[in-house]
Backbone as ProteinMPNN parsed JSONL, in Angstrom:
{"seq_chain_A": "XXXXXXXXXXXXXXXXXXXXXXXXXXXXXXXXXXXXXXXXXXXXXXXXXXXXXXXXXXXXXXXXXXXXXXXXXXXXXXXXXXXXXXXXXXXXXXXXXXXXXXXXXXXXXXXXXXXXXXXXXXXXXXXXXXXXXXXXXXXXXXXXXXXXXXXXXXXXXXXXXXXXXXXXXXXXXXXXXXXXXXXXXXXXXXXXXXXXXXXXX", "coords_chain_A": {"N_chain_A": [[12.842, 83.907, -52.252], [10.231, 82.401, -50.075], [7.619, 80.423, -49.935], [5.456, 81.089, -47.956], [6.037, 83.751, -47.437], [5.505, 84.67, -49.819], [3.355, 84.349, -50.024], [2.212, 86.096, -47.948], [2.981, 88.111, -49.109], [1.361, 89.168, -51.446], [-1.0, 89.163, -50.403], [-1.16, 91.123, -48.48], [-0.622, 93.04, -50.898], [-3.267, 92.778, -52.629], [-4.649, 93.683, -50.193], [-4.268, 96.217, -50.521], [-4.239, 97.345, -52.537], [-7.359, 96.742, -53.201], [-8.023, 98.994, -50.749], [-6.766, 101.067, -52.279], [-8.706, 102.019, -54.4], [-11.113, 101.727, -53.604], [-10.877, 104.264, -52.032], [-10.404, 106.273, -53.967], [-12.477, 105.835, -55.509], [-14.66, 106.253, -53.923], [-16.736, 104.523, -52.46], [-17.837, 101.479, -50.886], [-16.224, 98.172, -51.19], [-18.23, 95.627, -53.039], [-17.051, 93.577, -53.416], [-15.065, 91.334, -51.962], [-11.44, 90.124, -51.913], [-9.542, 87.622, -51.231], [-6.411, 86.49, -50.428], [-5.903, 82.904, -49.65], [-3.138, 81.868, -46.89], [-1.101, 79.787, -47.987], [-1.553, 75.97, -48.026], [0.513, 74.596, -45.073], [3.783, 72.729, -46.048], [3.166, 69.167, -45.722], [4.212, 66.989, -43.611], [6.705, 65.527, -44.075], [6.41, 61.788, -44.708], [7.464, 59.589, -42.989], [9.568, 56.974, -43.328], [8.284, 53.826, -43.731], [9.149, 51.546, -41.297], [10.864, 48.92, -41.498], [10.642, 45.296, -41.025], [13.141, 43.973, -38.817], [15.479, 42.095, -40.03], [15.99, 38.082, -39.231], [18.448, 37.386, -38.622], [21.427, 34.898, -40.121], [22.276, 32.243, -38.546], [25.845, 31.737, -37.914], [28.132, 29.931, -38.742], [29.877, 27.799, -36.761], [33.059, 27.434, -35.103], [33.868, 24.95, -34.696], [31.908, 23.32, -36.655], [33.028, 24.324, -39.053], [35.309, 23.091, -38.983], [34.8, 20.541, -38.992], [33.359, 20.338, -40.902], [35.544, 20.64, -42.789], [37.151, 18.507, -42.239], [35.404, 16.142, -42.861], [35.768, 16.708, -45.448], [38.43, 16.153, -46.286], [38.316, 13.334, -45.166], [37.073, 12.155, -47.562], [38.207, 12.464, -49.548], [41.124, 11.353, -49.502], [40.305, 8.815, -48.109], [41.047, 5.923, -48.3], [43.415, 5.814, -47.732], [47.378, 6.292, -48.926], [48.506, 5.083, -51.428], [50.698, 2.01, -50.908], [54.268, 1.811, -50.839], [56.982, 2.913, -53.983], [56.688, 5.178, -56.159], [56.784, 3.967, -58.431], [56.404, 0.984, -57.95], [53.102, 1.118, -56.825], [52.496, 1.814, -59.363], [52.926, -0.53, -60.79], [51.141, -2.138, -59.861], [48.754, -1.083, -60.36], [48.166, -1.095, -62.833], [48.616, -3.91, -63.155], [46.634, -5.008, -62.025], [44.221, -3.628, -63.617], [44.836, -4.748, -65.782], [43.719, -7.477, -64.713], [41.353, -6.641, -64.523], [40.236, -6.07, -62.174], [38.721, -3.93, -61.2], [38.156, -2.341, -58.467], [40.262, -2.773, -57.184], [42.261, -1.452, -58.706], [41.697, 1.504, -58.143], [42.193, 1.787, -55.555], [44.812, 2.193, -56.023], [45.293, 4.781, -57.341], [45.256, 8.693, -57.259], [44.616, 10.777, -54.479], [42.708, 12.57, -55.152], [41.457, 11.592, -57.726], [40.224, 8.655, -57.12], [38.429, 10.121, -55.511], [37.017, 11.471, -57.859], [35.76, 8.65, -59.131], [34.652, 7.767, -57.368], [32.377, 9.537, -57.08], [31.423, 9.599, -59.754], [31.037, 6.664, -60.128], [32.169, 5.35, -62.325], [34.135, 3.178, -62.203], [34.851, 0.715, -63.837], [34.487, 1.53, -66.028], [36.381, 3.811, -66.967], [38.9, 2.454, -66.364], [38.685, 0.081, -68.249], [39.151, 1.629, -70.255], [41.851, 3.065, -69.705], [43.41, 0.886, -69.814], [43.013, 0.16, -72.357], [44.317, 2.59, -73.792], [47.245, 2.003, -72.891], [47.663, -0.425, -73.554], [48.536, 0.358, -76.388], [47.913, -1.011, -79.012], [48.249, -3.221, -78.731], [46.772, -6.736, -78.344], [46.142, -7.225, -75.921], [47.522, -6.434, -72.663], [50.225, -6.694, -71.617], [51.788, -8.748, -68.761], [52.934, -6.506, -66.382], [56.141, -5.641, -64.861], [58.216, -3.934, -63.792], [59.93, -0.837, -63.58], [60.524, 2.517, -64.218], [61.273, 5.889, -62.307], [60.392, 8.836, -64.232], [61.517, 12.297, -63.856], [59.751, 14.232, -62.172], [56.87, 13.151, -61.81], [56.255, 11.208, -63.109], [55.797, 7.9, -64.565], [57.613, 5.407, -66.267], [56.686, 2.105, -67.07], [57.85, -1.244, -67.816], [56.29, -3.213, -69.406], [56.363, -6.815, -70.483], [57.421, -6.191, -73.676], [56.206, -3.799, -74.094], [56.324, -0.436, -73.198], [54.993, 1.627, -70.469], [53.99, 4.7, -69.959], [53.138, 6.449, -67.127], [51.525, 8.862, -65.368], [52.013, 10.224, -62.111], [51.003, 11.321, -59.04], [52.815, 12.561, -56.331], [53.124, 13.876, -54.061], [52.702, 13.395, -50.543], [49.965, 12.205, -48.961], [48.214, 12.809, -51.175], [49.287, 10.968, -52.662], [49.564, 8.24, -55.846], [48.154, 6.727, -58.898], [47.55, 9.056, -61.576], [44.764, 10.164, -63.05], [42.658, 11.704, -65.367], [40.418, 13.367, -67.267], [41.479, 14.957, -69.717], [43.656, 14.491, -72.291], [47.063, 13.955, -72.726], [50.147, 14.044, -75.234], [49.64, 12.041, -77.995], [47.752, 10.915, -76.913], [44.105, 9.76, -77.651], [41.676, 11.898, -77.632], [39.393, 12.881, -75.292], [38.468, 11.04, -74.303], [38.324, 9.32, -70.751], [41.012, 8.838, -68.74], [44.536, 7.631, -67.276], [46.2, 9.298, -67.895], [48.473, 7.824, -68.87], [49.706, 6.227, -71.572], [50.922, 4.323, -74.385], [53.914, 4.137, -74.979], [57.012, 3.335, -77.116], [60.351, 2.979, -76.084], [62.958, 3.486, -76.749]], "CA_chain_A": [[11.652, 84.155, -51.432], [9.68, 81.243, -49.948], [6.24, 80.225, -50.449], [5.228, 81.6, -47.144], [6.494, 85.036, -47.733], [5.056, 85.081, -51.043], [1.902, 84.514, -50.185], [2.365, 87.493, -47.238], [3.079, 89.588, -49.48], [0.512, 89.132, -52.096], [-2.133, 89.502, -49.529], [-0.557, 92.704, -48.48], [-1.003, 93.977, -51.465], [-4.186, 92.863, -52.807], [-5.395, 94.748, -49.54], [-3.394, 97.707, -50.602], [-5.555, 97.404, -54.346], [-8.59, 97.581, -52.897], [-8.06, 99.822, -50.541], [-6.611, 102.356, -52.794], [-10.0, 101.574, -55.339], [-11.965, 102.074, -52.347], [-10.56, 105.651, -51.92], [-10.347, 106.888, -55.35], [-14.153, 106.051, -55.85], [-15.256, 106.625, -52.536], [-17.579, 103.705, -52.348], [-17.259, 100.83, -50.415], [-16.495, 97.522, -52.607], [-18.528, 94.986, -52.727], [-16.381, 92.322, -53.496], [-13.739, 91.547, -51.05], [-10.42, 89.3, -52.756], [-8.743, 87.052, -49.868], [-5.835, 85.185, -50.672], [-5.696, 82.862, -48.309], [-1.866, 81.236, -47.433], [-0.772, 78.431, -48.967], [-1.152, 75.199, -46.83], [1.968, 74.483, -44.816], [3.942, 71.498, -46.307], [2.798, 68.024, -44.901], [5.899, 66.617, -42.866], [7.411, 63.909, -44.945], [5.976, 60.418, -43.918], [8.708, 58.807, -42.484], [9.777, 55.538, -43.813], [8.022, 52.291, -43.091], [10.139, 50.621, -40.626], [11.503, 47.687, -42.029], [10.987, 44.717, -40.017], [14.64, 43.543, -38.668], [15.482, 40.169, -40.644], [16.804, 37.182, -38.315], [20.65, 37.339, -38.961], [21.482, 33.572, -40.297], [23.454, 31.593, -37.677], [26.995, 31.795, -38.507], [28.633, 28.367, -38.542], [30.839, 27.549, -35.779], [34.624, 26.721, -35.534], [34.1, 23.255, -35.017], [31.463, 23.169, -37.475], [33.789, 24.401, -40.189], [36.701, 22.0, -38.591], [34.063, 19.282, -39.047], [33.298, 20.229, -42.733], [37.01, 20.116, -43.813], [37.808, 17.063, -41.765], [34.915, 15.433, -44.076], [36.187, 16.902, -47.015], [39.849, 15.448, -46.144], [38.021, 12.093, -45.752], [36.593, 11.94, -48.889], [39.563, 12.499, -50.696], [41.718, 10.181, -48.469], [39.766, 7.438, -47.508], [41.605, 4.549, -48.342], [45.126, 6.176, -47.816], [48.295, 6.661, -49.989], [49.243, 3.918, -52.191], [52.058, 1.587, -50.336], [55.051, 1.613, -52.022], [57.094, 3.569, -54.461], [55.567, 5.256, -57.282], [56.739, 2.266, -59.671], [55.603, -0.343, -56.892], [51.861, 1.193, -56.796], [51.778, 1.83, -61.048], [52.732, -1.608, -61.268], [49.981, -3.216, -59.388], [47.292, -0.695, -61.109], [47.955, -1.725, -64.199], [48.105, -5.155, -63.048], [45.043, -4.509, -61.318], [43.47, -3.341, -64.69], [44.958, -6.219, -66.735], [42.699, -8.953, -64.192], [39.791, -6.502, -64.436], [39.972, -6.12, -60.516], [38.344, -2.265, -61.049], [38.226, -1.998, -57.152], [41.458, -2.838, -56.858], [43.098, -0.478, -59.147], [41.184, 2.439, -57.771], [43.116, 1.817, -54.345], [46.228, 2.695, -56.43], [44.942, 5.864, -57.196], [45.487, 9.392, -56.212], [43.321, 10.91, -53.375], [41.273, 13.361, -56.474], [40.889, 10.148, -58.704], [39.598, 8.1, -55.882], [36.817, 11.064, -55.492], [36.343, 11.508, -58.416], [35.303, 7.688, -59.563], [33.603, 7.316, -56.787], [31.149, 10.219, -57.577], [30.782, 9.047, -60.891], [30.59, 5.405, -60.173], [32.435, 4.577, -63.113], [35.867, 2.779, -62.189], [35.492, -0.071, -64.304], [34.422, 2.674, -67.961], [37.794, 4.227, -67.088], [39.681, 1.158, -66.338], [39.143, -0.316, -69.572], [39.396, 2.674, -71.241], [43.121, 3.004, -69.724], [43.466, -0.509, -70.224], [42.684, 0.086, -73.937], [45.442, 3.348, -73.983], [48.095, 1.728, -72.353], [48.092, -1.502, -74.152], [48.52, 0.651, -77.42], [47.885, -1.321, -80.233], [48.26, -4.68, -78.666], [45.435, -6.971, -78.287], [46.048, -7.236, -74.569], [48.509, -5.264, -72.046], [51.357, -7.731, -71.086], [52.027, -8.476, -67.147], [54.012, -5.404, -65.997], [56.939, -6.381, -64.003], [59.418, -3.012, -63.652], [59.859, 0.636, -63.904], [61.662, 3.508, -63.462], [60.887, 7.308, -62.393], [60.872, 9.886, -65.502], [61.091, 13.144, -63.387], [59.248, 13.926, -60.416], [55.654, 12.856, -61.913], [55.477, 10.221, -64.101], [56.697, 6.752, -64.168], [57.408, 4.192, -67.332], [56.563, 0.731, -66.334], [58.285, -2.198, -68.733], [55.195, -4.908, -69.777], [56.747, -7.421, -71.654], [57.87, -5.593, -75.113], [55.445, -2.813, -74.073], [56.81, 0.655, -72.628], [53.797, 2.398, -70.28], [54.154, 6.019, -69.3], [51.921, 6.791, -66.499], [51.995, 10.392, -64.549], [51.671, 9.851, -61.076], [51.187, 12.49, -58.203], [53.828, 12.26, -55.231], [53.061, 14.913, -52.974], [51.782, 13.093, -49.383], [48.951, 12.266, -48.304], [47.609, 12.673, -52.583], [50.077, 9.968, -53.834], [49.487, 7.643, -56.772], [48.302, 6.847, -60.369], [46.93, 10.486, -61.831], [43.517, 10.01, -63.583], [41.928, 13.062, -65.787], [39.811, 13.272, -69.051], [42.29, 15.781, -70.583], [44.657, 14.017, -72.863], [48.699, 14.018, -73.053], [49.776, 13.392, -76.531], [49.898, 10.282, -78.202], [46.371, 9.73, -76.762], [43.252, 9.886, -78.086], [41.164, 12.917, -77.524], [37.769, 12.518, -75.417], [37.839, 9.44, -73.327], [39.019, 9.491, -68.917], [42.356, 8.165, -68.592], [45.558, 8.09, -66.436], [47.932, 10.213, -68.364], [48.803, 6.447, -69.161], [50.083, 5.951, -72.95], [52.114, 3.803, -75.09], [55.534, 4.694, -76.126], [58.221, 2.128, -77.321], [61.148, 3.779, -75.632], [64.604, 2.475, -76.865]], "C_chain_A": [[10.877, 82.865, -51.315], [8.315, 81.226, -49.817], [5.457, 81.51, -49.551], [5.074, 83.168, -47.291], [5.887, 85.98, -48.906], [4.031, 85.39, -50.709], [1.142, 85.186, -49.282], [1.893, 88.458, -48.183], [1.777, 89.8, -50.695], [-0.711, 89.561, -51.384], [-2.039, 91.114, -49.308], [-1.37, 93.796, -50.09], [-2.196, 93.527, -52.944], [-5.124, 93.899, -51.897], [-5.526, 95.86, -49.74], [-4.535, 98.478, -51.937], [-6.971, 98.052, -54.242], [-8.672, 98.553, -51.847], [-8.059, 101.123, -51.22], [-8.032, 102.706, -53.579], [-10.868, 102.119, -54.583], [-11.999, 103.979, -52.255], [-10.895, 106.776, -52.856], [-11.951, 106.89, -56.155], [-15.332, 106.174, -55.096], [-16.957, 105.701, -52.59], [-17.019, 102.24, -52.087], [-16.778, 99.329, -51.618], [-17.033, 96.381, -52.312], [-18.484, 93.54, -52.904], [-14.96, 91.936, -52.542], [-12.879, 89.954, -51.972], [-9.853, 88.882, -51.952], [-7.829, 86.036, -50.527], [-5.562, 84.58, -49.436], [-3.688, 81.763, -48.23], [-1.834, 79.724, -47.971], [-1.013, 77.172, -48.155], [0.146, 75.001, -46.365], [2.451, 72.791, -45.524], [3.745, 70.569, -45.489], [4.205, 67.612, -44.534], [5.8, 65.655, -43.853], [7.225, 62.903, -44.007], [7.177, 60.031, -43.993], [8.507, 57.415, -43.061], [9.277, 54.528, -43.29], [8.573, 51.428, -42.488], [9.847, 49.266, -40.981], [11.766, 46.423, -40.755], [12.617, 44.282, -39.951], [14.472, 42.094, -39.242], [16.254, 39.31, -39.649], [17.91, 37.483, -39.201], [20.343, 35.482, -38.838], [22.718, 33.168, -38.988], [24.963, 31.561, -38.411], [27.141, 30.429, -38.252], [29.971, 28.983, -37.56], [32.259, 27.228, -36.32], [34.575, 25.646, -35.855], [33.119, 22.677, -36.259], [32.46, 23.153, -38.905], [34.907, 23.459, -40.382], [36.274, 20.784, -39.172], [33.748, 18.783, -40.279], [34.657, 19.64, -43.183], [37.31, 18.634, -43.59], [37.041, 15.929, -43.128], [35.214, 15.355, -45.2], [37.684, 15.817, -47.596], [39.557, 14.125, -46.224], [37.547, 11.313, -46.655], [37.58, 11.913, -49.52], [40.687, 11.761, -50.254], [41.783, 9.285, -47.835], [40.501, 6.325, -47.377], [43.388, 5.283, -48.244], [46.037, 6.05, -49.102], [48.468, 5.141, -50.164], [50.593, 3.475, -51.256], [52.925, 1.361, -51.314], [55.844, 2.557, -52.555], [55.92, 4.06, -55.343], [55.539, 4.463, -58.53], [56.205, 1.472, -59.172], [54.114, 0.076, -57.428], [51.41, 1.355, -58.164], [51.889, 0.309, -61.084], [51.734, -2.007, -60.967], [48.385, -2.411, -59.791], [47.593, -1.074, -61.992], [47.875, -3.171, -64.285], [46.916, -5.376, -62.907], [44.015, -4.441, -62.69], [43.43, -4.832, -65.794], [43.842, -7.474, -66.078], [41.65, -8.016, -64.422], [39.476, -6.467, -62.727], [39.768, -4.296, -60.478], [38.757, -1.492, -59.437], [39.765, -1.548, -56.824], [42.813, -1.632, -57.585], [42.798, 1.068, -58.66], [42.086, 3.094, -56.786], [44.857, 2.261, -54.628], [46.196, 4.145, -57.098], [44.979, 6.858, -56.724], [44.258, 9.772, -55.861], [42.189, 11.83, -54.451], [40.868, 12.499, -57.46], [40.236, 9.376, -58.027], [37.908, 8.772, -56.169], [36.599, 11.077, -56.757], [35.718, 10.102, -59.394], [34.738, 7.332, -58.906], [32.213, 7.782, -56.913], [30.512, 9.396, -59.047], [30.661, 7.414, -61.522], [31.096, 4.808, -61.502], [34.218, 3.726, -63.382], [35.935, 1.805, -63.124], [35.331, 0.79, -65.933], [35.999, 2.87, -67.844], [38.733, 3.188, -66.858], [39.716, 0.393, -67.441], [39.724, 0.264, -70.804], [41.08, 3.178, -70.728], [43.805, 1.877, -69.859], [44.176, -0.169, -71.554], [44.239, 1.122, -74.466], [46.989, 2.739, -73.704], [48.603, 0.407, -73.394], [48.587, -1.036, -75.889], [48.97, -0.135, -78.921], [47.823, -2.707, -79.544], [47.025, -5.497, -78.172], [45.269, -6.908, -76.718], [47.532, -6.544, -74.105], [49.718, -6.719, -71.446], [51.897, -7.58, -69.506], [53.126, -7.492, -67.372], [54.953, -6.167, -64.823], [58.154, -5.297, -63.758], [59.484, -1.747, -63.871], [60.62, 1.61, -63.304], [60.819, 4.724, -63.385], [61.189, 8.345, -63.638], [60.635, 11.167, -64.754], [60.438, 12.726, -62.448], [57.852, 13.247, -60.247], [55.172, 12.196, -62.844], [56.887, 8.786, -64.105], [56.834, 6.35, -66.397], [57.815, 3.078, -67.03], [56.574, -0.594, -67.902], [56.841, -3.446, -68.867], [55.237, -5.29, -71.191], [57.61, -6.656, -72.689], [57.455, -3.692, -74.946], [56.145, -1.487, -73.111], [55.648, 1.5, -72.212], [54.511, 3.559, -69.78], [53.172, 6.348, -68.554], [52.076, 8.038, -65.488], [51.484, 9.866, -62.913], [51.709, 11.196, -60.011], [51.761, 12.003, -56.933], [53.552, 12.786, -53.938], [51.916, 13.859, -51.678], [50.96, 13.035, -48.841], [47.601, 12.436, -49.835], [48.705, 11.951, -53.537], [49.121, 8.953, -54.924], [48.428, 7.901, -58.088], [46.998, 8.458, -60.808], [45.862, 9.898, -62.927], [42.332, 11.289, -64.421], [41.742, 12.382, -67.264], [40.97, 14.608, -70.149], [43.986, 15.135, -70.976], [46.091, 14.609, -73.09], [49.156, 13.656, -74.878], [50.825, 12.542, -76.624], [48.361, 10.025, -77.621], [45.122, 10.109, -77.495], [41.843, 10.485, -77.658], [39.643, 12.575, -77.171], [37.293, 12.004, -73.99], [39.152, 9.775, -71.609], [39.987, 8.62, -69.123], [43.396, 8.138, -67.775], [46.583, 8.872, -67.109], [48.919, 8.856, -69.006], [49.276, 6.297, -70.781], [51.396, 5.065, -73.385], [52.905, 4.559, -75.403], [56.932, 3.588, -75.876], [59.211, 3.143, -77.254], [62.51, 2.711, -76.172], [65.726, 3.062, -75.633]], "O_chain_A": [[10.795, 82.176, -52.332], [7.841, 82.321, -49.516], [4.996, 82.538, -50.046], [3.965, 83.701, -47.245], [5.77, 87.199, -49.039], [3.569, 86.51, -50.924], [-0.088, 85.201, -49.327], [0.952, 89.252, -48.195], [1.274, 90.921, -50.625], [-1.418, 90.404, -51.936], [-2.679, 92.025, -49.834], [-2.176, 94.719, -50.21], [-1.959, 93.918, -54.087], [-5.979, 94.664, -52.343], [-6.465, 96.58, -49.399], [-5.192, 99.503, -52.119], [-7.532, 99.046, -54.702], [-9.704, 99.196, -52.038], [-8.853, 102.045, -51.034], [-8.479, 103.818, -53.298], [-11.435, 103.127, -55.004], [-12.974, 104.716, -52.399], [-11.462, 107.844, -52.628], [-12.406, 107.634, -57.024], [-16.523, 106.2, -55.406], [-18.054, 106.241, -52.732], [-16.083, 101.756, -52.723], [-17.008, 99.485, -52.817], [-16.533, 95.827, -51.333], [-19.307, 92.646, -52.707], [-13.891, 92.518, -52.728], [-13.494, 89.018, -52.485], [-9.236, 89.822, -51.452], [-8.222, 84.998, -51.06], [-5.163, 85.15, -48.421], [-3.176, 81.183, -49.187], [-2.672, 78.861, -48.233], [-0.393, 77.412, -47.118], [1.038, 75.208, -47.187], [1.668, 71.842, -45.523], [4.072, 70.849, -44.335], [5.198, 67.936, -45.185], [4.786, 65.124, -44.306], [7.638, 62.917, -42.848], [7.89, 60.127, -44.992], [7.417, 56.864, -43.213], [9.806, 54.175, -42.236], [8.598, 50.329, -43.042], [8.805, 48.639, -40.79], [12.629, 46.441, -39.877], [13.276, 44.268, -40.99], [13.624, 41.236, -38.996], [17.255, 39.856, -39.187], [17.972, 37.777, -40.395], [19.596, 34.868, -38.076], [23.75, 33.772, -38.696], [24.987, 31.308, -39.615], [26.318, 29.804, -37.584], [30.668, 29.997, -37.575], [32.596, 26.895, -37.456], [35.001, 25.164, -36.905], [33.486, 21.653, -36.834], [32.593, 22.179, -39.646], [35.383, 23.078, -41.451], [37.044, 20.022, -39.757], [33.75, 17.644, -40.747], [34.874, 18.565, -43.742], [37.615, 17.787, -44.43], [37.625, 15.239, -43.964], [35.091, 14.394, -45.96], [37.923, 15.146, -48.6], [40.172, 13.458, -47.057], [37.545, 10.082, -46.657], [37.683, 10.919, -50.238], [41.364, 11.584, -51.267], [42.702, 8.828, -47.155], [40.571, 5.768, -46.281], [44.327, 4.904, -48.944], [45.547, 5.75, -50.19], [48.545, 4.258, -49.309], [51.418, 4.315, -50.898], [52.649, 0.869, -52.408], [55.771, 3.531, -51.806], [54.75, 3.68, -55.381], [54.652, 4.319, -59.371], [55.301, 0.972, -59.84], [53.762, -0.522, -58.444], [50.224, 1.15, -58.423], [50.845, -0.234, -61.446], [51.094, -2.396, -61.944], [47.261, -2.884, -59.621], [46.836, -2.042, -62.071], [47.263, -3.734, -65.192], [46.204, -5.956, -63.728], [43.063, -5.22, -62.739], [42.564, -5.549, -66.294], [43.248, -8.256, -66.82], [40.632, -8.687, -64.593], [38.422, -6.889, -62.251], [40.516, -3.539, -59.86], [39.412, -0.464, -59.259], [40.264, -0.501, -56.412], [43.855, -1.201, -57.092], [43.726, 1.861, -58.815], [42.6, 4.212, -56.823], [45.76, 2.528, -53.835], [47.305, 4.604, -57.374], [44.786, 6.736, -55.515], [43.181, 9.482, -56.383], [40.971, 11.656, -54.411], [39.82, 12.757, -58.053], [39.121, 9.386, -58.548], [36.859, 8.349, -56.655], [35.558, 10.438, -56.911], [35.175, 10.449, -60.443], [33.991, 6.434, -59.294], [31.192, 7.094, -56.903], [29.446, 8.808, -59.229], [30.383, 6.998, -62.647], [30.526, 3.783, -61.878], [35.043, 3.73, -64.296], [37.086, 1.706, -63.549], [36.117, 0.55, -66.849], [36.784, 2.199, -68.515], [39.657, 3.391, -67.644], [40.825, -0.06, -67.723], [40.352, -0.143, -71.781], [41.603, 3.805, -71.649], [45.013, 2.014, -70.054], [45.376, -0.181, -71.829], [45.078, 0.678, -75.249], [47.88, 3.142, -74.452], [49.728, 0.323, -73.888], [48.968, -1.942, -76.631], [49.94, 0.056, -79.655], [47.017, -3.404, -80.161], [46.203, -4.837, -77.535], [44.183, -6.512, -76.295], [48.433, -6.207, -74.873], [49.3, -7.621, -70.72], [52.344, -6.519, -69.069], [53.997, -7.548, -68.239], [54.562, -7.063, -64.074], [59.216, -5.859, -63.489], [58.7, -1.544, -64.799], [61.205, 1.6, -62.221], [59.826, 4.837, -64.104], [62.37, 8.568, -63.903], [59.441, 11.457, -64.835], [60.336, 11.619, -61.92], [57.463, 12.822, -59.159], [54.079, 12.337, -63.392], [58.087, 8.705, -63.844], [56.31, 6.894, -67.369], [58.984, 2.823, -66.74], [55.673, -0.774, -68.721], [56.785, -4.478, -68.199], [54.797, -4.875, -72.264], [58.773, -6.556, -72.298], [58.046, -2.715, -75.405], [56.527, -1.942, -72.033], [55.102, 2.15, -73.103], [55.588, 3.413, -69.202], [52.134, 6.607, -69.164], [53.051, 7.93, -64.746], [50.529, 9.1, -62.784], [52.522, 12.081, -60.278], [51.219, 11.025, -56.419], [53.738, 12.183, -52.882], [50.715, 13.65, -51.849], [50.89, 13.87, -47.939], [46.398, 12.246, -49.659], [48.958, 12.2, -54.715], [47.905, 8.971, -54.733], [47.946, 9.011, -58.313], [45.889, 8.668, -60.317], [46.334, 9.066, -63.702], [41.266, 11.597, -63.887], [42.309, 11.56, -67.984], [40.822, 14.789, -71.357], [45.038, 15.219, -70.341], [46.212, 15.711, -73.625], [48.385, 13.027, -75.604], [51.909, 12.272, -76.106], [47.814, 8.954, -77.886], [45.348, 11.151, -78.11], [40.928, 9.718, -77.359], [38.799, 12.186, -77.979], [36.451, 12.25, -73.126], [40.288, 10.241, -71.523], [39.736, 7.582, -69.735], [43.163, 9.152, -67.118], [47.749, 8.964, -66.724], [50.004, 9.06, -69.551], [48.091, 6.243, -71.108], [52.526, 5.096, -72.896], [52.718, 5.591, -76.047], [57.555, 3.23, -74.877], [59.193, 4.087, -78.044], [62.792, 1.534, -75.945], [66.843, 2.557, -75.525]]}, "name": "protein", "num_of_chains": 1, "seq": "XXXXXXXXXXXXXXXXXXXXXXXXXXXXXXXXXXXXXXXXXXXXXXXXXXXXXXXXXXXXXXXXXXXXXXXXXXXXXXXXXXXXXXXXXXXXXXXXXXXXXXXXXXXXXXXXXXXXXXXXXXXXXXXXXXXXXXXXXXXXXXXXXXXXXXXXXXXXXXXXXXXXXXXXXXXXXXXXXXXXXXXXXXXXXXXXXXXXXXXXX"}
């Protein structure tokens, strides 16, 4: 039963009450009892329309074309190392041996590149593969030869000295590989090429 109905019928028979009262004592009464109905429910306030938010511009095709292209030139700037991948280790580690930072950079793959350029520190890591490579000796001995070990790493003959250096092949991200996460045999910490001594017989 709903409010409405209820509060019909209640009326009803409050009337009914005093009427009968009325009858039974045959005098009028001089209180009259009115229920009156209930108010009707208030409509539900409708929701505060929400202003519409600008919609953000989407980016364009060529916009996005325009991003990557940048991205591609950042990481590719100076092109692939000429050469094999023994040709271009030799002349970074030469490169490192004169202290020509710039120059070894350019032998570099395209994510080593970026990332020494962000962090502006080619010649920290250049001595510091310097320092790995020459392992143990006071200086790194001109490199002059090398062969492929597998598809991603070279070992380049200097002097007495046997370098192992990992190199990345794949086109267009060729030469010497450059990361702070050590191979072993090296020494846990410091940015390096994957570069390490090992006297290979």
């Amino acid at each position: 039963m709903n409010t409405t109905t209820r509060t019909a019928a209640l009326t009803a028979l409050a009337a009914g009450l005093a009427a009968t009262a009325c009858t039974s004592a045959g005098r009028t009464p001089t209180t009259v009892i009115t229920i009156a109905p209930a108010p009707a429910p208030a409509a539900t306030a409708s929701a505060t329309p929400t202003a519409s938010a600008t919609p953000e511009p989407r980016p364009t095709r060529a916009a996005i074309d325009d991003g990557m292209d940048d991205f591609l030139r950042r990481f590719r700037d100076t092109g692939d190392p000429k050469g094999t991948p023994v040709q271009f280790t030799i002349r970074y580690l030469n490169a490192l041996r004169a202290g020509k930072w710039t120059d070894a950079v350019k032998e570099m793959a395209a994510v080593e590149r970026a990332y020494i350029r962000i962090k502006d520190n080619a010649a920290a890591v250049g001595r510091d593969v310097l320092k790995n490579a020459a392992g143990g000796h006071r200086t790194l001995p001109r490199c002059t030869s090398g062969v492929m070990v597998g598809h991603d790493a070279v070992v380049i003959r200097c002097g007495d000295v046997r370098v192992m250096v990992h190199v990345e092949t794949w086109r267009g991200f060729r030469g010497v590989k450059v990361d702070e996460v050590f191979v072993p045999s090296d020494h846990y910490g410091h940015p390096h090429t994957h570069a390490y001594t090992a006297l290979l017989s």
